[in-house]
matplotlib code that plots the C-alpha trace (Angstrom):
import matplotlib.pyplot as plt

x = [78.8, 77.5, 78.8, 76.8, 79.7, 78.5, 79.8, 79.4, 75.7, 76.3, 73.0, 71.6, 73.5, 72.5, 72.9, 73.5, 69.9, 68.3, 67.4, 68.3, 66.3, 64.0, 66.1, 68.3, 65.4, 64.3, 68.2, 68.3, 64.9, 66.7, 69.9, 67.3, 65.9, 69.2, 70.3, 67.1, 67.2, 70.8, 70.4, 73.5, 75.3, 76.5, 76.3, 79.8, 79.3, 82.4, 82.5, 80.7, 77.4, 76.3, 77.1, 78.4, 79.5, 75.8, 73.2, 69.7, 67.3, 65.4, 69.1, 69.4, 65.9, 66.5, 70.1, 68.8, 65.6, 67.7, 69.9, 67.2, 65.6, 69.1, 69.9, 66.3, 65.9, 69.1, 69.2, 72.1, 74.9, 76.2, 79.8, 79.9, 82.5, 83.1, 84.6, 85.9, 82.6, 81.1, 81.6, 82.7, 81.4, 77.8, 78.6, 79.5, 77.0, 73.6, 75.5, 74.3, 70.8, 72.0, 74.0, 70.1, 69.6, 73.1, 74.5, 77.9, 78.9, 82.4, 83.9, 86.9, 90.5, 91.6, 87.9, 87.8, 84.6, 82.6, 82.1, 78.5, 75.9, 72.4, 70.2, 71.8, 75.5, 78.2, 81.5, 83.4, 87.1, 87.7, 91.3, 91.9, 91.3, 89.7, 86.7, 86.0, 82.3, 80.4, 77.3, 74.5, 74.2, 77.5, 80.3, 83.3, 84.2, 84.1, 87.2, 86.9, 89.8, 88.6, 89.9, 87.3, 89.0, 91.3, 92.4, 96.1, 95.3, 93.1, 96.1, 98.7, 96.1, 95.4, 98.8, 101.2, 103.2, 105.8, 107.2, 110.0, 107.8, 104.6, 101.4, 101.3, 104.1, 102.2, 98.8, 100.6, 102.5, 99.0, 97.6, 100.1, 100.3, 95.9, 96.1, 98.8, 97.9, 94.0, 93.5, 94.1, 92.5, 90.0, 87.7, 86.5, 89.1, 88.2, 89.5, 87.1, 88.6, 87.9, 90.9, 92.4, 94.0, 96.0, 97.8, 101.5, 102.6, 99.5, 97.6, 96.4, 92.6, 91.0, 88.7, 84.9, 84.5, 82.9, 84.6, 86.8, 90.0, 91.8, 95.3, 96.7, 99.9, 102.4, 100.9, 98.4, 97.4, 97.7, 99.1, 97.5, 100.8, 99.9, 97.0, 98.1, 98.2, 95.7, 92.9, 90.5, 88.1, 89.2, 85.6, 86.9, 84.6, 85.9, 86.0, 82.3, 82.6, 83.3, 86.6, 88.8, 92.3, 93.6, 93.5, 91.0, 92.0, 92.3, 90.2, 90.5, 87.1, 85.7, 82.1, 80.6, 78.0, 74.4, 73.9, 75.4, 76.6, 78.8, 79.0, 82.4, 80.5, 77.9, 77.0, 78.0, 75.8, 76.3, 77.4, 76.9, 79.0, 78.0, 81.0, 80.7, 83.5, 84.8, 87.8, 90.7, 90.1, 89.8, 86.4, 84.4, 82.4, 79.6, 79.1, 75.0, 73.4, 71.6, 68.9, 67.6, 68.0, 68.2, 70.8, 73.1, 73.9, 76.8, 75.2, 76.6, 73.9, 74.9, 70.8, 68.2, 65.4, 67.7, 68.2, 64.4, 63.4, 65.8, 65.5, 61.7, 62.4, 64.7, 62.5, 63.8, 67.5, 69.7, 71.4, 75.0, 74.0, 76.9, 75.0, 77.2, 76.5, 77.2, 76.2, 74.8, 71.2, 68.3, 66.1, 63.6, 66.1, 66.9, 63.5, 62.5, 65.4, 64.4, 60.4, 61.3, 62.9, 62.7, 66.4, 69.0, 71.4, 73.7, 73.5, 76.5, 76.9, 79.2, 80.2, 82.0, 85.1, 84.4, 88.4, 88.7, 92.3, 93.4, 92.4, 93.5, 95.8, 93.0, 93.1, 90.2, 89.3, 88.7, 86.7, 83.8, 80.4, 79.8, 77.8, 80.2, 82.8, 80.7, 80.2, 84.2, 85.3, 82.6, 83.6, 87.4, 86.4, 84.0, 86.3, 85.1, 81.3, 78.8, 77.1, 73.4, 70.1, 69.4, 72.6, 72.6, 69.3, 70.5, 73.2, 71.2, 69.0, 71.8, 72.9, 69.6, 69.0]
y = [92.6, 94.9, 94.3, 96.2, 96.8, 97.8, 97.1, 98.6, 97.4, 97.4, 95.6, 95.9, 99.4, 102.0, 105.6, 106.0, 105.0, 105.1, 102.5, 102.9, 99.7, 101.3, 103.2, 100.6, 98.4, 101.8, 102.1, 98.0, 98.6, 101.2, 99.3, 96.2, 98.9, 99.8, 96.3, 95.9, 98.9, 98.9, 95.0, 93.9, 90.2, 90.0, 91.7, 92.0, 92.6, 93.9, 92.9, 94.7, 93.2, 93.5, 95.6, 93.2, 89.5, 88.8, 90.6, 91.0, 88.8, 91.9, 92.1, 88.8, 88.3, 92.2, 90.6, 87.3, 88.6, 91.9, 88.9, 86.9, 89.8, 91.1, 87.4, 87.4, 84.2, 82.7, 84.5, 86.7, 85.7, 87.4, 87.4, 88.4, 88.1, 89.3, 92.2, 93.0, 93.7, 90.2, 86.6, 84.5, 81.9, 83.1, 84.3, 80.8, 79.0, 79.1, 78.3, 75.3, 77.1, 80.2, 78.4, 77.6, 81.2, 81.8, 83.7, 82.5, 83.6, 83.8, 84.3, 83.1, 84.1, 81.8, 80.3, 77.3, 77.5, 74.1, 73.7, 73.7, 74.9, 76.4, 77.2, 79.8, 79.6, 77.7, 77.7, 76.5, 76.8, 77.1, 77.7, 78.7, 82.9, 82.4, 81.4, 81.3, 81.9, 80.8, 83.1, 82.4, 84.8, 85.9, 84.9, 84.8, 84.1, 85.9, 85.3, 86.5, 87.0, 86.9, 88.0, 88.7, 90.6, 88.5, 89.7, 88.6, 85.2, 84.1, 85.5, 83.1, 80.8, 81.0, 82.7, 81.4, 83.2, 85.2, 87.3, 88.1, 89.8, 92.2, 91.5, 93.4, 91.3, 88.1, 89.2, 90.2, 87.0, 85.2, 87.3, 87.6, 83.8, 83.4, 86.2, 84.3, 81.0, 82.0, 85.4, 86.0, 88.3, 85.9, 86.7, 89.1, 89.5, 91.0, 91.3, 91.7, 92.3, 93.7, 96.0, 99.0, 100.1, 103.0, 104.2, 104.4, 107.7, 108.9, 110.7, 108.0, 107.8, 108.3, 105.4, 107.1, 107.8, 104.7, 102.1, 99.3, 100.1, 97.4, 96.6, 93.7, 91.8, 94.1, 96.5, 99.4, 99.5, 97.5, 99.1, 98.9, 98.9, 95.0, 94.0, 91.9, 93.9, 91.4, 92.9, 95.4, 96.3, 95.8, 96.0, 97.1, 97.7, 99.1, 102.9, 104.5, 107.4, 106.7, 106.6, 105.5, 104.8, 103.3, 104.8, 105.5, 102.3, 100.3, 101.2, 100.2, 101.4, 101.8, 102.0, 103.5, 102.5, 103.1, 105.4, 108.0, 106.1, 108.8, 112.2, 112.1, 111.2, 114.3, 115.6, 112.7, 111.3, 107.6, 105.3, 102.4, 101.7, 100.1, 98.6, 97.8, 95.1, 92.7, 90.7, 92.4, 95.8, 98.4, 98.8, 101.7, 102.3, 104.8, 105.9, 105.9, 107.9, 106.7, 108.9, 107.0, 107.9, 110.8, 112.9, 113.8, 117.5, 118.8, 122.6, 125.0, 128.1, 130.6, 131.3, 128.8, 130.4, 130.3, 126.5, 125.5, 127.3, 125.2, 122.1, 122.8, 123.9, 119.9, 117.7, 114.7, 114.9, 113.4, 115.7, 116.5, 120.0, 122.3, 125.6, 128.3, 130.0, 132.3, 130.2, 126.0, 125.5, 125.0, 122.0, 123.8, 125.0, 121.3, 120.1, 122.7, 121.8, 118.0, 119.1, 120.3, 117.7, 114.2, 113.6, 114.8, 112.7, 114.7, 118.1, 120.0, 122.5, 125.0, 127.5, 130.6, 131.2, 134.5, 135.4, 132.4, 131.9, 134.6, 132.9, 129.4, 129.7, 131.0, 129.3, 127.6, 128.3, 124.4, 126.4, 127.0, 125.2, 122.7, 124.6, 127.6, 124.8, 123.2, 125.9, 127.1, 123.3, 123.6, 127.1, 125.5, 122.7, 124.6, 127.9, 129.9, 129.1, 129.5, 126.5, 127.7, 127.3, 123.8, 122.2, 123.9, 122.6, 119.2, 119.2, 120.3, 117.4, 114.8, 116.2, 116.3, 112.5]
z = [81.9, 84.7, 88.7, 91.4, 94.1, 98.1, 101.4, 104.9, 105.7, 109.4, 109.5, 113.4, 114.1, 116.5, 116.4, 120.1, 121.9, 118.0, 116.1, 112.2, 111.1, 109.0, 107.4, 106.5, 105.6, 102.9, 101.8, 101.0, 98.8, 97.2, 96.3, 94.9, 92.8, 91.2, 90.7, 88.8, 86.9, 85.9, 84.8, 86.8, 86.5, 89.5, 92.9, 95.3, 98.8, 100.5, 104.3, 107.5, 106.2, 110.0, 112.8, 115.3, 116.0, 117.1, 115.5, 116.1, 114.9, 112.9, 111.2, 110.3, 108.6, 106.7, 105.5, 103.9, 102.4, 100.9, 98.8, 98.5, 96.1, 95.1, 93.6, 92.0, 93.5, 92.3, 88.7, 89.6, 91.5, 95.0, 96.5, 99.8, 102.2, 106.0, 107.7, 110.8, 112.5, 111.6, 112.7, 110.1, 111.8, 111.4, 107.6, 106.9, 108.7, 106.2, 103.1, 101.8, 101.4, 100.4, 97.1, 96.0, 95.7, 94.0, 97.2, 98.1, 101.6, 102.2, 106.0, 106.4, 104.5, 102.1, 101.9, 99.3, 98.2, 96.8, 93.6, 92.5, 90.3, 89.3, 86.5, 86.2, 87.0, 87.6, 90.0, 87.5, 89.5, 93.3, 95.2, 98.3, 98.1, 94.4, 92.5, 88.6, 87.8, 84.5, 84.6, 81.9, 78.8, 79.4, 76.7, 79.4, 82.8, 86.1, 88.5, 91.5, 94.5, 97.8, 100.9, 103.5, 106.8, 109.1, 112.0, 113.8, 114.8, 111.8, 109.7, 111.3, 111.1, 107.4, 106.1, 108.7, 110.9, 108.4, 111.3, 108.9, 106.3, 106.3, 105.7, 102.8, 100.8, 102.0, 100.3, 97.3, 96.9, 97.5, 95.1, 92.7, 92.5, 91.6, 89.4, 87.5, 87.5, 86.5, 85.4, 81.5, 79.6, 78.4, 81.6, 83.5, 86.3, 90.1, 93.6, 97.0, 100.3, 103.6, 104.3, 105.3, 102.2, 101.2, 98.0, 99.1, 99.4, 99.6, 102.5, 105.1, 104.8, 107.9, 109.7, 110.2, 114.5, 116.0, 113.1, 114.5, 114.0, 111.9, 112.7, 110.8, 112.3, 112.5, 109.3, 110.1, 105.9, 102.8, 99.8, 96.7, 94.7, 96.0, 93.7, 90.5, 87.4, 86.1, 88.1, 86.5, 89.5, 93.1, 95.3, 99.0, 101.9, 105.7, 105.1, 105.1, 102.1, 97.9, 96.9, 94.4, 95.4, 92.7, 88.9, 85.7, 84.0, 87.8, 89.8, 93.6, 95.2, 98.4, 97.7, 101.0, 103.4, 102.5, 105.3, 107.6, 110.6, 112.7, 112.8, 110.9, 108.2, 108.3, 105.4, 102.6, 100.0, 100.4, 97.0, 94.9, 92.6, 89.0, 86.8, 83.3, 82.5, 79.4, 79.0, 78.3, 78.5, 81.3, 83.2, 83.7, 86.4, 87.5, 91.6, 91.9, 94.7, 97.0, 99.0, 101.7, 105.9, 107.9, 107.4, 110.1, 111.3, 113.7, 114.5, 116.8, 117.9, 120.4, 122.0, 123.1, 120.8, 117.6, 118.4, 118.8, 116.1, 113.6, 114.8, 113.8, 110.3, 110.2, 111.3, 109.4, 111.2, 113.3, 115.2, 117.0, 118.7, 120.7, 122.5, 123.4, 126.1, 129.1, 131.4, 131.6, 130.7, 132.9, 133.0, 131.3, 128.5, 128.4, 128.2, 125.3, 123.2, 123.1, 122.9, 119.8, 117.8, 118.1, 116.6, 118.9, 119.7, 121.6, 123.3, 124.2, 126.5, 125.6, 128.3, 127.2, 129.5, 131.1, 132.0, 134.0, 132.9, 134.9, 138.1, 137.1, 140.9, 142.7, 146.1, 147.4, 151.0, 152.8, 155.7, 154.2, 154.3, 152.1, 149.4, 148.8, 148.6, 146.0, 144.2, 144.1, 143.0, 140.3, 139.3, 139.3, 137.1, 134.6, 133.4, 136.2, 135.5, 138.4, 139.4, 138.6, 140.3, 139.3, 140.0, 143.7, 144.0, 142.9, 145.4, 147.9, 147.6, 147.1, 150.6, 152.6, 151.2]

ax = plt.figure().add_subplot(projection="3d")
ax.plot(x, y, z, "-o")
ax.set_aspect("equal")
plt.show()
């Protein structure tokens, strides 16, 4: 069987004051196109499907007409589960209608999911953390582990309070006990969670700028040393670039966002990831581009005329811009910059310390009038940088007000 495995939507998110709907409307087309095209059985969603506990209404309708298509109306199932940027409340909510079109929303830990059934599947098993699919034209069954992300209180809620142990021995004792009392090799066997999960002993993995940082109890990461050895293909979602962080013949995956959503992640091509699995045996599994959204740039440029003339040659851009220069830019400098691209999302001034730090003591005279006194706190603030015409202009009206 094929799995299609993505995560990180952040459905509704802004890029600063820019919208990214369209993008994300033109990266969700693209991901329908590869399920398509690739044939896939089943379709894993790993957590963060939107950006925040109450999205926008334009989010919401993109999210359940994107599974709609991605379920071909119920023909191919979908697991998705919650992360720590939605409201398992609202994942939960529509899921009597979304079983008709074989979408199972999961968005709570330790979910029990109802049993049921379409045309063209059945939930054949349901525990507490687990479900045990029968999909048509397929010989075997699909277990799946679920662990959607819980935060402190949802975790004493659903695990119990365990102060004595970590986190990461509870979730591998819950685990542990699924994978053995359901996972043989006579089925396709899976685990989806929403985690922060490391390889022990292995460099910590940093969280993209802007993420939610998740802290669990009294544990910063989970381990992967804590997934059963009975499961082939563990779907994660929570860190934004492709990664494997388990083995060739185990693969523990963070599939990516679809699109660029920080500046930490500037430059990455953004992931799917396609798994070929039977019973038994390990999976493989193929990371598929996807080309959709702006790309986003960090540029530094050292003259005015250097920078306008770039941004002209990227038009298609979002951009993090640092201008190094002797002095801060004008109004004018300011309004040719943005005249020139329609991207820019931050503009940093960059002035270059002109032997300041020898005068870091320099005494400031109280006496004088109010503008030279401006203009020695400013120079005391900004590495010895003049204040220049605009800003004494500025703070000359601010004081005639």
């Amino acid at each position: 069987m094929k799995i299609l495995h993505t995560a990180d939507w952040h459905l509704g998110k802004r890029l600063d004051r820019f919208s990214r709907l369209e993008e994300q409307i033109s990266v969700m087309e693209e991901i329908i196109a590869i399920a398509d095209e690739e044939q896939v059985d089943l379709v894993l969603v790993a957590g963060d499907l939107f950006d925040n506990f109450n999205p926008a209404v334009e989010a919401v309708e993109l999210f359940y007409k994107t599974l709609k298509r991605l379920s071909q109306n119920g023909k191919r199932p979908i697991v998705a589960i919650s992360g720590n940027h939605d409201s398992p409340n609202l994942i939960n909510a529509p899921d009597p209608l979304a079983r008709e079109c074989g979408i199972i929303l999961i968005g709570h830990p330790k979910a029990e999911i109802t049993l049921f059934q379409t045309e063209y599947f059945n939930i054949i098993n349901s525990k507490e953390g687990f479900i045990e699919l029968d999909i048509k034209n397929i010989d075997f069954p699909v277990r799946i582990l679920h662990t959607p992300y819980a935060n402190e209180v949802r975790l004493k809620e659903y695990f119990g309070e365990n102060k004595e142990e970590e986190i990461n021995k509870v979730l591998a004792q819950t685990w542990q006990e699924l994978a053995d009392q359901f996972c043989d090799d006579l089925g396709v066997n899976l685990l989806t969670a929403h985690l922060y999960m490391n390889k022990k002993g292995a460099e910590i993995l940093e969280e993209p700028e802007g993420e939610k940082p998740i802290k669990i109890g009294n544990a910063d990461l989970i381990y992967s040393d804590s997934i059963p050895d009975q499961i082939q293909y563990t779907a994660l979602g929570h860190l934004h670039s492709f990664q494997n962080i388990g083995t060739a013949e185990k693969p523990v995956v963070y599939s990516s966002s679809p699109l660029c959503y920080s500046f930490s992640e500037a430059g990455q091509t953004k992931y799917v990831s396609i798994i070929e699995a039977i019973p038994g045996k390990p999976v493989s599994y193929e990371k598929k581009a996807l080309k959709s959204g702006r790309a986003l740039i960090r540029k530094t440029f050292n003259s005015v005329e250097n920078t306008v003339q770039w941004l002209k040659e990227n038009p298609n851009t979002f951009i993090e811009l640092t201008l190094e220069s002797e002095t801060f830019l004008t109004a004018d400098e300011r309004r040719l910059i943005f005249q020139s691209h329609n991207g820019i999302v931050h503009l940093i001034p960059k002035v270059k310390n002109r032997e300041f730090e020898e005068q870091e003591n320099l005494e400031i005279n109280l006496n004088q009038n109010i503008e030279n006194l401006f203009k020695d706190y400013f120079k005391s603030k900004n590495g010895g940088q003049e204040a220049n015409e605009d800003l004494m202009k500025l703070f000359n009206e601010i004081l005639n007000a």
